[in-house]
ZASE-976155 format. One record per residue (C-alpha): x, y, z; residue number from 1. Coordinates in Angstrom, 2 decimals, decimal comma, m for minus. Example, Ala and Ser with C-alpha at 12.3 -4.5 7.8 and 13.67 -1.06 7.14 Angstrom:
BEGIN
+---------+---------+---------+-----+
:       x :       y :       z :   n :
+---------+---------+---------+-----+
:   12,30 :   m4,50 :    7,80 :   1 :
:   13,67 :   m1,06 :    7,14 :   2 :
+---------+---------+---------+-----+
//
This chain:
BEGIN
+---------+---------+---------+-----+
:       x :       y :       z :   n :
+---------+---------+---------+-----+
:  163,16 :   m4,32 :  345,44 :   1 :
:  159,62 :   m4,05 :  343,55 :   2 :
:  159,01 :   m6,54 :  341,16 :   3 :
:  159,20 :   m5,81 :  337,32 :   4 :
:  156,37 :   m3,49 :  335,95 :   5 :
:  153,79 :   m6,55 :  333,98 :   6 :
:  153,80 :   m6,31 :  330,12 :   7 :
:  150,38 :   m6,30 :  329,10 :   8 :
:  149,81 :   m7,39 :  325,71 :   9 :
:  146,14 :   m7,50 :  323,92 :  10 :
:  145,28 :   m8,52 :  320,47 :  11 :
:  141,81 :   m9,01 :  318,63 :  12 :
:  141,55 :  m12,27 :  318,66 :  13 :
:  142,42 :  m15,25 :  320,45 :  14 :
:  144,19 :  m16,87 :  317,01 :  15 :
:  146,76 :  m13,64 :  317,19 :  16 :
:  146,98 :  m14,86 :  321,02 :  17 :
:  148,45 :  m18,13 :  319,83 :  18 :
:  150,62 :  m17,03 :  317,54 :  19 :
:  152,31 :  m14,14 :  319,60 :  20 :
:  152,86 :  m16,64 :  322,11 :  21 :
:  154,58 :  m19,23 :  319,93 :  22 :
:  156,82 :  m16,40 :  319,14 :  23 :
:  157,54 :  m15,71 :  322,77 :  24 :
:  158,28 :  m19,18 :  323,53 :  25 :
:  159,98 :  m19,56 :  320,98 :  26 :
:  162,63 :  m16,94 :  321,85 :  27 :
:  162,67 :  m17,91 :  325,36 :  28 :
:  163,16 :  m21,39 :  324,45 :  29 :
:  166,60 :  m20,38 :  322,02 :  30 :
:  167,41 :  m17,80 :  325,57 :  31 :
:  167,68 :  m20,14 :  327,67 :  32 :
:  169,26 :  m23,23 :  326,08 :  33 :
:  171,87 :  m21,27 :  325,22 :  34 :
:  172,66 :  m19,71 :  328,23 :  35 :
:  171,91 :  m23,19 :  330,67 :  36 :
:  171,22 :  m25,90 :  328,30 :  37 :
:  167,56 :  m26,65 :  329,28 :  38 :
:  164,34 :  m24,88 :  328,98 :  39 :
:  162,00 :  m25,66 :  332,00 :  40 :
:  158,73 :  m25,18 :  331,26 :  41 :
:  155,78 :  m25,41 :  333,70 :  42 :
:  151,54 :  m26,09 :  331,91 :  43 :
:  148,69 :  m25,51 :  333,51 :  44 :
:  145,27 :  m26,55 :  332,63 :  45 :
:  142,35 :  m24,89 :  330,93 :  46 :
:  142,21 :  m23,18 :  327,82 :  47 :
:  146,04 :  m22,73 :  327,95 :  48 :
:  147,00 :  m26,02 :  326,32 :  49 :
:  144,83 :  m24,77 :  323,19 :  50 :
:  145,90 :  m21,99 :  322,78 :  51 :
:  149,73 :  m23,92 :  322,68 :  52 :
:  148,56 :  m24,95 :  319,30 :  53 :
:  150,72 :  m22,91 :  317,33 :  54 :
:  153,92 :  m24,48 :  318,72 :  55 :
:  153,37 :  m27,54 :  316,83 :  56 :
:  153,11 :  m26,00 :  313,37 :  57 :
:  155,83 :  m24,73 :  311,33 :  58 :
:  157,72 :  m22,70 :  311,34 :  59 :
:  158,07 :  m22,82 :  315,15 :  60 :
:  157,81 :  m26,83 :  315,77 :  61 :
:  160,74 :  m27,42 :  313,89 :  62 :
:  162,66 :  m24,00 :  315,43 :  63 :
:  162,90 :  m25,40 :  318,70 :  64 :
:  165,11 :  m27,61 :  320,29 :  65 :
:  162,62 :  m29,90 :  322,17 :  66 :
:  165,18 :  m32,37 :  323,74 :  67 :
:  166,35 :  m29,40 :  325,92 :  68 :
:  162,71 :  m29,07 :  327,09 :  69 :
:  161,89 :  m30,41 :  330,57 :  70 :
:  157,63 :  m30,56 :  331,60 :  71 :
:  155,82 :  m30,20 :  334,75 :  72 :
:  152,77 :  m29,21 :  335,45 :  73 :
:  151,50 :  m25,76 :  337,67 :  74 :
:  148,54 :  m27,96 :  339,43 :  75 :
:  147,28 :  m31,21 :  338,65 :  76 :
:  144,08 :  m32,87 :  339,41 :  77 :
:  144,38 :  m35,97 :  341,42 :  78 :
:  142,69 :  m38,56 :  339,53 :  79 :
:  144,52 :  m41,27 :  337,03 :  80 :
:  146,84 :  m39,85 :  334,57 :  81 :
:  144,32 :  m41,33 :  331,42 :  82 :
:  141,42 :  m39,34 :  333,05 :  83 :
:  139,36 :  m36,69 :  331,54 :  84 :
:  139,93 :  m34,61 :  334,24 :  85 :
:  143,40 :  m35,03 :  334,16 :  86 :
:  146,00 :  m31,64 :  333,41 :  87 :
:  148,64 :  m34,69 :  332,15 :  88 :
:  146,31 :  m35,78 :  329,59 :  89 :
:  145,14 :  m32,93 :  328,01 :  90 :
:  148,52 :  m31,44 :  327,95 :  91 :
:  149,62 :  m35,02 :  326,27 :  92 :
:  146,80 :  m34,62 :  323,91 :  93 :
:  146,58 :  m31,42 :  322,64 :  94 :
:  150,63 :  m30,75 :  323,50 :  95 :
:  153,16 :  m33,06 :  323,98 :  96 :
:  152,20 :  m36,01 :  321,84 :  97 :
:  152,62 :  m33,77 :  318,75 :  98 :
:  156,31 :  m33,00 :  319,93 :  99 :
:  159,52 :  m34,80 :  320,56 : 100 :
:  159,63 :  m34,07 :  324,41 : 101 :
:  161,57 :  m37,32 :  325,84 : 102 :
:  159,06 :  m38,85 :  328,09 : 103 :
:  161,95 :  m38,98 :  330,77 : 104 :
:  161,59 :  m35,49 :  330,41 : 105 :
:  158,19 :  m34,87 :  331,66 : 106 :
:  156,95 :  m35,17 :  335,25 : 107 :
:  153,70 :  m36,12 :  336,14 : 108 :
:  152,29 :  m36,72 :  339,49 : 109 :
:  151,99 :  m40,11 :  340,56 : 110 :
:  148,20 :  m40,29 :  340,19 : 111 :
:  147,30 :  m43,50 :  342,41 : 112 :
:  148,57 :  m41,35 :  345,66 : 113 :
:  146,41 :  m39,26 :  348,00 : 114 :
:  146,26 :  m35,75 :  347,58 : 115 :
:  148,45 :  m35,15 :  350,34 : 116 :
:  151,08 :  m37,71 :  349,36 : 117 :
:  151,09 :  m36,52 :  345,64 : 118 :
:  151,95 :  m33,10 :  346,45 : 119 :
:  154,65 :  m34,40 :  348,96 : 120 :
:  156,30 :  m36,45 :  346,26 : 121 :
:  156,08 :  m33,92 :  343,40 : 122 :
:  157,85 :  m31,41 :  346,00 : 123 :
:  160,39 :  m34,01 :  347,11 : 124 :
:  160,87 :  m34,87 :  343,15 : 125 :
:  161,41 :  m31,35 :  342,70 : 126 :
:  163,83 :  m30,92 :  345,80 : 127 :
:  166,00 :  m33,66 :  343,84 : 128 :
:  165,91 :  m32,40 :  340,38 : 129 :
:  167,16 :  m29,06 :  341,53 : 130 :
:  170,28 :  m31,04 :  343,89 : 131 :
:  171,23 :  m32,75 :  340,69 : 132 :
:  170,86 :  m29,16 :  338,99 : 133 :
:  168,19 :  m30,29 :  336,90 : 134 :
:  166,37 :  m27,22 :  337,90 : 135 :
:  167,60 :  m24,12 :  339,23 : 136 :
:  167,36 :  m21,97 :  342,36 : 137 :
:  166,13 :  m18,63 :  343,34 : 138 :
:  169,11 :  m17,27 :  345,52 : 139 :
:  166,39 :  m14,87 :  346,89 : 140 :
:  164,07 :  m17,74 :  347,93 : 141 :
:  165,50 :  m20,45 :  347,76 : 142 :
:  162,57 :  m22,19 :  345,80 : 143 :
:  163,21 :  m23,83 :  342,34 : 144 :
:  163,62 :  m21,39 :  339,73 : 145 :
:  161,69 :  m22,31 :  336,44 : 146 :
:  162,55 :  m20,54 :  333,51 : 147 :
:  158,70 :  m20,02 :  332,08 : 148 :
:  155,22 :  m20,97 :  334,04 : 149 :
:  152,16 :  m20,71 :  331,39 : 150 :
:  149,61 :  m19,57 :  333,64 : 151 :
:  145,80 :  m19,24 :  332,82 : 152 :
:  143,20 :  m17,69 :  334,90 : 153 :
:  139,47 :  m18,67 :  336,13 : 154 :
:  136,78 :  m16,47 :  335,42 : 155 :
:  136,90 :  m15,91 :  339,18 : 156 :
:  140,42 :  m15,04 :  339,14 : 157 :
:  142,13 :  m18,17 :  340,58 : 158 :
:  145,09 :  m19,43 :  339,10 : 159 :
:  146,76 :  m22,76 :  339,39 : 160 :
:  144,49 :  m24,23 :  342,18 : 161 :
:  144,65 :  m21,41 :  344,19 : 162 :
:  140,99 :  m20,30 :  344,92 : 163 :
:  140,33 :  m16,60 :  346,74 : 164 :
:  138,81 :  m18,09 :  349,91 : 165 :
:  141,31 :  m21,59 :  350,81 : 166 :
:  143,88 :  m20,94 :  352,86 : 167 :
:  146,04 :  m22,88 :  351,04 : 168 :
:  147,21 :  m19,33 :  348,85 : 169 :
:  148,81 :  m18,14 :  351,79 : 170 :
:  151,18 :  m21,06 :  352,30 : 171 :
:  154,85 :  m19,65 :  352,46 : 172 :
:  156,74 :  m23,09 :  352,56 : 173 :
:  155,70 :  m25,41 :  351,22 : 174 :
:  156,49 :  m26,11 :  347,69 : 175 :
:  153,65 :  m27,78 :  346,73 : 176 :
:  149,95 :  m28,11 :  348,38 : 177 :
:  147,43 :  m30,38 :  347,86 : 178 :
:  143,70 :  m29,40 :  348,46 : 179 :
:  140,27 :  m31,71 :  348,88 : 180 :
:  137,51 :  m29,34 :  348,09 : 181 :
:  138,14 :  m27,58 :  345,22 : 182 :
:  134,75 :  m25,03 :  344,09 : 183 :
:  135,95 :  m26,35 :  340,85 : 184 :
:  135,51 :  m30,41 :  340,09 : 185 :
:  137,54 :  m32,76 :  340,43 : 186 :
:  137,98 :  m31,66 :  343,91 : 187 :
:  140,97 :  m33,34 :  345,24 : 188 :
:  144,14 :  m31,63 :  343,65 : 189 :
:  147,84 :  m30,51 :  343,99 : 190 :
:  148,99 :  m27,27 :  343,15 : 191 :
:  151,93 :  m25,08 :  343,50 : 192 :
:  152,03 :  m22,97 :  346,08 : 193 :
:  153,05 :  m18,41 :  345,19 : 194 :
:  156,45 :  m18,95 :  346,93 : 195 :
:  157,34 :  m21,81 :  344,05 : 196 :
:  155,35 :  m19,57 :  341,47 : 197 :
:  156,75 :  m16,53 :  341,84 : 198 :
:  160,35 :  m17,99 :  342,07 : 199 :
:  159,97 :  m18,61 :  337,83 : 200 :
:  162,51 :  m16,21 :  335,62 : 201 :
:  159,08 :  m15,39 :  333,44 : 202 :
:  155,46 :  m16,05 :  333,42 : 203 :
:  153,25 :  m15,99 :  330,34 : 204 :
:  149,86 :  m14,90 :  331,97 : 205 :
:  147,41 :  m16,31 :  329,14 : 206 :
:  143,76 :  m15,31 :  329,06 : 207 :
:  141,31 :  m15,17 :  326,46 : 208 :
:  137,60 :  m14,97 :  326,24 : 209 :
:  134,75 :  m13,21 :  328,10 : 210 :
:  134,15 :  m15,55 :  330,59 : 211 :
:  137,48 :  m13,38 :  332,14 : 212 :
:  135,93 :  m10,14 :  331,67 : 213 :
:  134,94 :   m9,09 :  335,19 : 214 :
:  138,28 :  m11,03 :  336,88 : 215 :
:  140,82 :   m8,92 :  334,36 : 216 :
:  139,09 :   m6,14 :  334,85 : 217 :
:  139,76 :   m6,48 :  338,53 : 218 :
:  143,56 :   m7,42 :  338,20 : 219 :
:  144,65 :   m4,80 :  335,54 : 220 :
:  142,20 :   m1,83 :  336,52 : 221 :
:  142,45 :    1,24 :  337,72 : 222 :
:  141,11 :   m0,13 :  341,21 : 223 :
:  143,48 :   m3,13 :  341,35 : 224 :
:  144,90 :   m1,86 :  344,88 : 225 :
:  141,42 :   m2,02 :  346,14 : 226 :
:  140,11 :   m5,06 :  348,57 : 227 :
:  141,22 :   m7,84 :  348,90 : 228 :
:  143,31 :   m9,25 :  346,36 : 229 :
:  142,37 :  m12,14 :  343,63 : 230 :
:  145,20 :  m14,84 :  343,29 : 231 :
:  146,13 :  m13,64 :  340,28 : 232 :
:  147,28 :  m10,39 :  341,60 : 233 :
:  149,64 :  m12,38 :  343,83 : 234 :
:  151,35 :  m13,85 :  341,02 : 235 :
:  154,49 :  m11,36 :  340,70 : 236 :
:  158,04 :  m13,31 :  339,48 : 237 :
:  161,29 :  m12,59 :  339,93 : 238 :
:  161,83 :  m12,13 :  336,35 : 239 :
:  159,06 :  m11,08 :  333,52 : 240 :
:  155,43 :  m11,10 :  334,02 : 241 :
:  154,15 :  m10,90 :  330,48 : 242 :
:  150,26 :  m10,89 :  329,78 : 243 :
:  148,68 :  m12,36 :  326,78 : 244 :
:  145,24 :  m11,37 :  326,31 : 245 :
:  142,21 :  m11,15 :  323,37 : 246 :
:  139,30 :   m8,47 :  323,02 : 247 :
:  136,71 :  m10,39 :  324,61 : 248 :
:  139,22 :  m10,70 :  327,87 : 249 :
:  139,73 :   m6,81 :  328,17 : 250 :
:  136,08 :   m6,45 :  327,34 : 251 :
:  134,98 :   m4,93 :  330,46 : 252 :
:  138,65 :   m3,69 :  331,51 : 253 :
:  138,03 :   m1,21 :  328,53 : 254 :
:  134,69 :   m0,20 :  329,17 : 255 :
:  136,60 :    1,40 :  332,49 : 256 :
:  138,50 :    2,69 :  330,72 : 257 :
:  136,88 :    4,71 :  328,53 : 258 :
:  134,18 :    5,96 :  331,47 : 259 :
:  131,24 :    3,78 :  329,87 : 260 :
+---------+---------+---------+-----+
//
């Protein structure tokens, strides 16, 4: 079966970014707690985390049923969770600090591990939460099934930390990776692998700004079929694959468009 046709969303600035996807999450949040009791919700790094900032205004911060909420996190940089570098803190500072998440319900890596170790015991953590039904399970996969992954996107197209040229985005097993040479620093890092990814009910695609130009234009054009693939034209989910995106994004996607 082919996978749901991607709902591609722009708007004219990055602010009306934010707020549409408060409202999304939102209504996915109210979905799913009432039809499982939970809303499991996977960040990733980046710009993503600011553009969250909505959720924890009103109207929508007291709207939502945060208790229900359980955190992970898409890839992770292997370094101590009070690190610069690290996804934990910046989602704790700009994110989850501001809301009443139980801490029991958020799962960070266990930072003083080795790459490969970490992303062993975040699988095996995972592996346990969905025995105790916790999380759920694709019945087509058999991977966890979360119910929403916010996803960003490099300007070079990768997406959790799964660059174009590691072989690592071709894993079809594992749940989670680990890599030691990220092009980006830090370079050690765990990530989740497509298989795990594309297991989620939805996916918020978020990208905003021109630094994303030339990679959206490659993933939503008219020559997307073309080459070899980015990462984020692997990322296709079970369920929804909803795009969020500002002018400055589609900048050079529309100049296609319109023959300039």
């Amino acid at each position: 079966m082919a996978p749901p046709t991607p709902l591609i969303q722009t708007f004219e600035t990055e602010e009306q970014v934010a707020v549409a996807l408060a409202i999304y999450i939102l209504h996915l949040s109210a979905k799913f707690i009432a039809d499982n009791g939970s809303f499991s919700v996977v960040l990733s790094g980046g710009t993503l985390i600011d553009t969250l900032r909505k959720l924890v205004e009103p109207p929508y911060v007291d709207s939502i049923e945060w208790s229900k909420w359980t955190i992970f996190f898409l890839d992770e940089r292997v370094v101590p969770l009070d690190h610069p570098d690290s996804n934990y803190k910046l989602a704790y500072d700009g994110f989850l600090s501001k809301v009443p998440i139980p801490e029991s319900n958020i799962y960070p890596i266990k930072d003083k591990l080795s790459p490969s170790d970490a992303a062993d015991e975040y699988e095996q953590r995972l592996k346990h939460l969905v025995a105790n039904n916790t999380l759920k399970t694709s019945p087509k996969t058999g991977f966890a099934k979360f119910d929403l992954m916010l996803v960003g996107m490099g300007p070079e197209g990768h997406v959790a930390s799964l660059f174009g040229w590691h072989f690592q985005r071709f894993e079809k097993t594992r749940w989670v990776t680990f890599i030691t040479d990220s092009p980006k620093p830090p370079p050690p890092r765990i990530t989740f692998t497509f298989p795990l990814i594309n297991s989620a009910s939805e996916i918020a695609m978020v990208v905003t700004g021109e630094d994303a130009a030339d990679a959206v234009k490659v993933a939503l054009g008219k020559h997307a079929s073309y080459g070899y693939p980015l990462p984020v034209q692997k990322v296709s989910p079970e369920g929804g694959l909803t795009w969020f995106l500002d002018m400055a994004a589609t900048s050079e996607l529309r100049k296609t468009d319109t023959g300039m």
